[in-house]
C-alpha positions in Angstrom: 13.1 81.5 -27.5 16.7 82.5 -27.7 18.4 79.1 -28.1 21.8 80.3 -26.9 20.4 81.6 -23.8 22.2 79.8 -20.6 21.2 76.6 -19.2 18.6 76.6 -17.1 18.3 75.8 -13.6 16.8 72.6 -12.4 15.3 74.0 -9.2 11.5 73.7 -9.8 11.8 73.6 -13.5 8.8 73.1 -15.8 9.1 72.7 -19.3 8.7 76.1 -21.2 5.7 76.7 -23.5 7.1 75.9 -26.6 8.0 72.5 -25.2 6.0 69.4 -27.0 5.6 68.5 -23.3 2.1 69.6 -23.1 0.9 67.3 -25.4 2.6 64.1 -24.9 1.3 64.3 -21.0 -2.7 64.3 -21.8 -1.5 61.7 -24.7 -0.4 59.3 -22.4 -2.6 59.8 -20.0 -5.5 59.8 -22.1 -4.0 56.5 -23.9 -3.2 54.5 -21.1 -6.7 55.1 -19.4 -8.8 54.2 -22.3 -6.5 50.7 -22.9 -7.5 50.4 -19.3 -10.7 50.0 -19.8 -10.9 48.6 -22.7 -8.8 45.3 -21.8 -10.4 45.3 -18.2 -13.8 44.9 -19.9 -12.2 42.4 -22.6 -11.4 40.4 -19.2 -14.8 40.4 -17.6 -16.8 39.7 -21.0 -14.1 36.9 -21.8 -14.2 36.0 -18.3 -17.8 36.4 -17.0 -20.0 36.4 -20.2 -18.5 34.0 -22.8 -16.3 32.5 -20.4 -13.7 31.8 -22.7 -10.6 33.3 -21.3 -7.7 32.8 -23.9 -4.0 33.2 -24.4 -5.3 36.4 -26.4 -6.7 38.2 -23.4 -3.5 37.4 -21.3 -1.2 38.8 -24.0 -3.4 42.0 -23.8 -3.6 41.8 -19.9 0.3 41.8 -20.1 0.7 44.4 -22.2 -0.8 46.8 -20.2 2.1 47.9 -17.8 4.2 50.0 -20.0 6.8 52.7 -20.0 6.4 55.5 -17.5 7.1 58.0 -20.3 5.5 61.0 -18.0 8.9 60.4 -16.3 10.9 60.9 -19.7 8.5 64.4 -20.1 9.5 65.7 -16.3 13.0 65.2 -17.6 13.1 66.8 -21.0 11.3 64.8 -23.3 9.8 66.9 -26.1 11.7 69.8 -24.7 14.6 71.8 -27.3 17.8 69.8 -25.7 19.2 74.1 -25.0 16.0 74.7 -22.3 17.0 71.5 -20.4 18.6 71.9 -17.3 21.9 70.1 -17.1 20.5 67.0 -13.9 17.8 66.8 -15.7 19.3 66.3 -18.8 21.4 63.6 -17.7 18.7 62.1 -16.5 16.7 61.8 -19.4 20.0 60.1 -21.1 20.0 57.2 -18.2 16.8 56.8 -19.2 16.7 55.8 -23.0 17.8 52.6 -23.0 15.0 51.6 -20.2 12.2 53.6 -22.4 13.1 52.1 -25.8 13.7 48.4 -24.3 9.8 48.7 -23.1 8.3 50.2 -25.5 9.9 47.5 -28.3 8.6 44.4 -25.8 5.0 46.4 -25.2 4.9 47.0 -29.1 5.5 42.8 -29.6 3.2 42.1 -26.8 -0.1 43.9 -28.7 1.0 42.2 -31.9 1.2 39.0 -30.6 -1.9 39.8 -28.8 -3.7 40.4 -32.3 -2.4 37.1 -33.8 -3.6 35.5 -30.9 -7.1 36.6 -31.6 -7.0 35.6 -35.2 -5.9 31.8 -34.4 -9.3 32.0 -32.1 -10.8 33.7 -34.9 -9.5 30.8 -37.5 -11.6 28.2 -35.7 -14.9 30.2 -36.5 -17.3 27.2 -38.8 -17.0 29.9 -41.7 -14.0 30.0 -41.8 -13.2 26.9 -43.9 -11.6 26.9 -47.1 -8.5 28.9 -46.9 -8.3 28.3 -43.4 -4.8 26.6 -43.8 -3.0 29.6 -46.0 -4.6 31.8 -43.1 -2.7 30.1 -40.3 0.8 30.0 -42.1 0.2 33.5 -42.6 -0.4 34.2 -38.8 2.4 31.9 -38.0 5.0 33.6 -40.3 4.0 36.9 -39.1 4.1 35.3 -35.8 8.1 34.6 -36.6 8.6 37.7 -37.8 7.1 39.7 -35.2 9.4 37.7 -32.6 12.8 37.6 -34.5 12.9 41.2 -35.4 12.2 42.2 -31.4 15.0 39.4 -30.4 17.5 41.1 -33.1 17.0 44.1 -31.4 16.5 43.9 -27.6 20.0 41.3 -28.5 21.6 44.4 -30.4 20.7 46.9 -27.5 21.8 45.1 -24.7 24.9 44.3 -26.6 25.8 47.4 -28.5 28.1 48.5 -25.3 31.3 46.6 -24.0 30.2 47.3 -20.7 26.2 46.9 -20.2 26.0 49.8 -17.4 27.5 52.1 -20.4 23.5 51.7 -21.7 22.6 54.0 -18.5 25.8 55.9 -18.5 25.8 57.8 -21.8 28.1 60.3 -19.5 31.0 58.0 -19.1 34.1 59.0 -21.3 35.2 55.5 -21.5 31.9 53.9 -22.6 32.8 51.7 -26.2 29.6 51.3 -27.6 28.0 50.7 -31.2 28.2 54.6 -33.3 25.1 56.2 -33.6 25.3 56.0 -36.8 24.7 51.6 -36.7 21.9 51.8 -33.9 20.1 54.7 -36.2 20.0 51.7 -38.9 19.0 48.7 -36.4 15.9 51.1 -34.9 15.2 52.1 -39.1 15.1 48.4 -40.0 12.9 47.4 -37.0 10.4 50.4 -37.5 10.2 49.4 -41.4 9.5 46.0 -40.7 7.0 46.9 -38.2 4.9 48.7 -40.9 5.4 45.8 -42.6 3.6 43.5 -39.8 1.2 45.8 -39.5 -0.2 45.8 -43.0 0.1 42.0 -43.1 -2.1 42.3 -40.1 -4.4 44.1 -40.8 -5.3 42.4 -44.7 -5.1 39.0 -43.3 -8.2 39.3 -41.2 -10.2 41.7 -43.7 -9.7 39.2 -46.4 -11.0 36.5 -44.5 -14.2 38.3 -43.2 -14.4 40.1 -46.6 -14.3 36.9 -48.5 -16.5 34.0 -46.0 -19.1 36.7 -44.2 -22.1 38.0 -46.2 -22.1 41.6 -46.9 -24.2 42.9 -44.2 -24.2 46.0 -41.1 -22.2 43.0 -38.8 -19.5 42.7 -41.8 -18.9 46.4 -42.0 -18.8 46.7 -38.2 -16.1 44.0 -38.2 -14.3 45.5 -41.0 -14.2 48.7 -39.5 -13.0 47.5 -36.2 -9.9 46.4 -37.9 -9.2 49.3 -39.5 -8.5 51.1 -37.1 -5.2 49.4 -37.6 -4.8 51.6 -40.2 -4.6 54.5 -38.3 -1.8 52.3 -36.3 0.3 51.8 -39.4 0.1 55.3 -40.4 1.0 56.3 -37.0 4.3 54.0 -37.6 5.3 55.6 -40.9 4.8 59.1 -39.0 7.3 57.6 -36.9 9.6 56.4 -39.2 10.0 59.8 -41.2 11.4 61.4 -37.6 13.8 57.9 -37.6 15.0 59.0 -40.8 15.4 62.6 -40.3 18.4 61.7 -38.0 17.5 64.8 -36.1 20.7 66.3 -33.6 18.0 67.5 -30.9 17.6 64.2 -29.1 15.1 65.2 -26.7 13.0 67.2 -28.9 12.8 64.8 -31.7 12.8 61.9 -29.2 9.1 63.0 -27.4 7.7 63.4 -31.3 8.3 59.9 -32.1 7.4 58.6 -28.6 4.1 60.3 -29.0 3.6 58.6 -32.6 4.8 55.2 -31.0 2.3 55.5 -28.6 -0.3 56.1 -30.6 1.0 52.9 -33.0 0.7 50.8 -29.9 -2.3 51.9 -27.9 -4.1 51.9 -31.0 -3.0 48.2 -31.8 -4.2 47.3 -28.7 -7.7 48.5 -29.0 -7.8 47.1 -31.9 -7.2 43.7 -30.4 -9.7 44.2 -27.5 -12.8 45.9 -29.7 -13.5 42.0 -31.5 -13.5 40.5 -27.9 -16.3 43.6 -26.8 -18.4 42.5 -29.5 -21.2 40.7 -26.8 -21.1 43.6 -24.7 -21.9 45.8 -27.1 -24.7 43.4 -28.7 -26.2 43.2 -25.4 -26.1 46.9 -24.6 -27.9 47.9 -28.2 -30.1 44.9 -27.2 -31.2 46.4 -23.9 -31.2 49.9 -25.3 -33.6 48.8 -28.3 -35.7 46.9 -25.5 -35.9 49.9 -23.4 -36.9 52.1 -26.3 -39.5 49.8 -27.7 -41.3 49.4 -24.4 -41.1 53.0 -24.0 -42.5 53.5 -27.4 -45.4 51.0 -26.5 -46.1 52.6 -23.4 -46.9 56.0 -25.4 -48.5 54.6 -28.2 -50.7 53.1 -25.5 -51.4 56.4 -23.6 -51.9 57.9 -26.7 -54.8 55.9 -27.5 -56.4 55.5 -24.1 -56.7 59.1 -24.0 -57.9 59.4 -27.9 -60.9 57.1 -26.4 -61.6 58.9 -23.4 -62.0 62.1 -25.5 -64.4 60.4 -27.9 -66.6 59.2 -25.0 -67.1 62.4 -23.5 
């Protein structure tokens, strides 16, 4: 599509096909249902099996109202700034500050959710030796999850004279911080999130890797944590776009929403899979039960009618 073409109007506009639109929607969508039901089951198996509701669970519980980014999409998010209507444009502007203020607390939330779950995980009986070097490390990632969100909710809320200027990016008068300094605050916070990441996600393997047998149940926990992995990756995706400085603010805005969602729904789940752990033991439990009877039940069939075709 031409680029230069005239702005269009607002009047029933839907994003045009090139627009990244299309896939951030069923994203979050898709996202925000499965971390649904994923933490409402962590509630009722914490709540109603083990009965062991924790500060863990209500970290996750918390975490769940996020960002109405379907809102951002409706008003150009993911869409080439040139094939925005003018309203709508504005709009997506006013909404920035509210977006990135949300997602920054909602990405805190699911780490402080994880570290949660590893001090209940640190007072497991194998977990002995080592047990104090594991807590200062889920303390000082603890501190450093929570000082670099402070830094830079503080810097957001005070990189304009006026606060309103944060929702007002049209005002001609508005002083705030260059692009250029809130470019490096957002770099340095999405660098040191990668950071916290990979700090979380080694702290527990080397704990389970080092105290638990090698067995299926080791693997299964290791692997349940790695899926972390895909959430760091997912943060270094969205780091490169941080660093490309790109000009095209909606466009390259939706790109590294949709990465940031996938860092923190995937974060999430990987907070909430540990907690499923009974509910899954007692669904393969009842699933081997039902197909052992089942087996029985043939075997025996089998054998009645073996004898009833030898006695004829």
């Amino acid at each position: 599509m031409d680029r230069t073409s005239p702005m269009p109007s607002s009047d029933g506009w839907v994003p045009p096909p090139d627009s990244r639109a299309y896939v951030l929607r069923p994203v979050y969508i898709t996202a925000m249902t499965i971390s649904s039901v994923l933490v409402c089951a962590r509630l009722a198996v914490r709540g109603f099996m083990v009965k062991a509701l924790g500060l863990d669970d209500l970290i996750a519980a918390i975490t769940l109202p996020e960002p109405d980014k379907a809102t951002g999409v409706a008003n150009g998010q993911g869409t080439y700034m040139s094939e925005v209507p003018p309203d709508r444009l504005a709009t997506f502007f006013s909404l920035i500050a509210t977006i990135t203020l949300l997602f920054i607390i909602v990405l805190c939330l699911v780490r402080l959710s994880n570290l949660a779950f590893f001090l209940r995980m640190s007072k497991d009986k194998l977990l002995t030796s080592g047990k104090e070097w594991f807590l200062r490390g889920v303390y000082a990632v603890a501190f450093l999850v929570l000082s670099m969100t402070l830094i830079l909710v503080v810097y957001i809320l005070t990189e304009c004279k006026n606060v309103k200027d944060l929702w007002n990016l049209t005002n001609p008068d508005r002083q705030c911080s260059s692009p250029a300094n809130e470019h490096t605050v957002m770099l340095f916070h999405t660098g040191m999130g990668i950071f916290v990441d990979v700090c979380m996600l080694v702290l527990p393997i080397s704990v389970v890797y080092r105290k638990m047998k090698f067995s299926p149940k080791t693997v299964r926990v290791i692997l349940i944590f790695c899926v972390g992995l895909v959430s760091v990756i997912a943060g270094i995706v969205r780091l490169t776009f941080i660093l490309g400085n790109y000009v095209d603010v909606t466009w390259s805005f939706g790109v590294g929403s949709l990465w940031g969602v996938i860092e923190a729904h995937l974060g999430l789940w990987t907070a909430c899979f540990p907690a499923l752990q009974p509910l899954f033991r007692l669904c393969g439990e009842k699933a081997s039960s039902t197909w052992g009877s089942g087996s029985r039940k043939s075997s025996k069939g089998s054998q009645k009618g073996l004898v009833s075709s030898q006695g004829v």
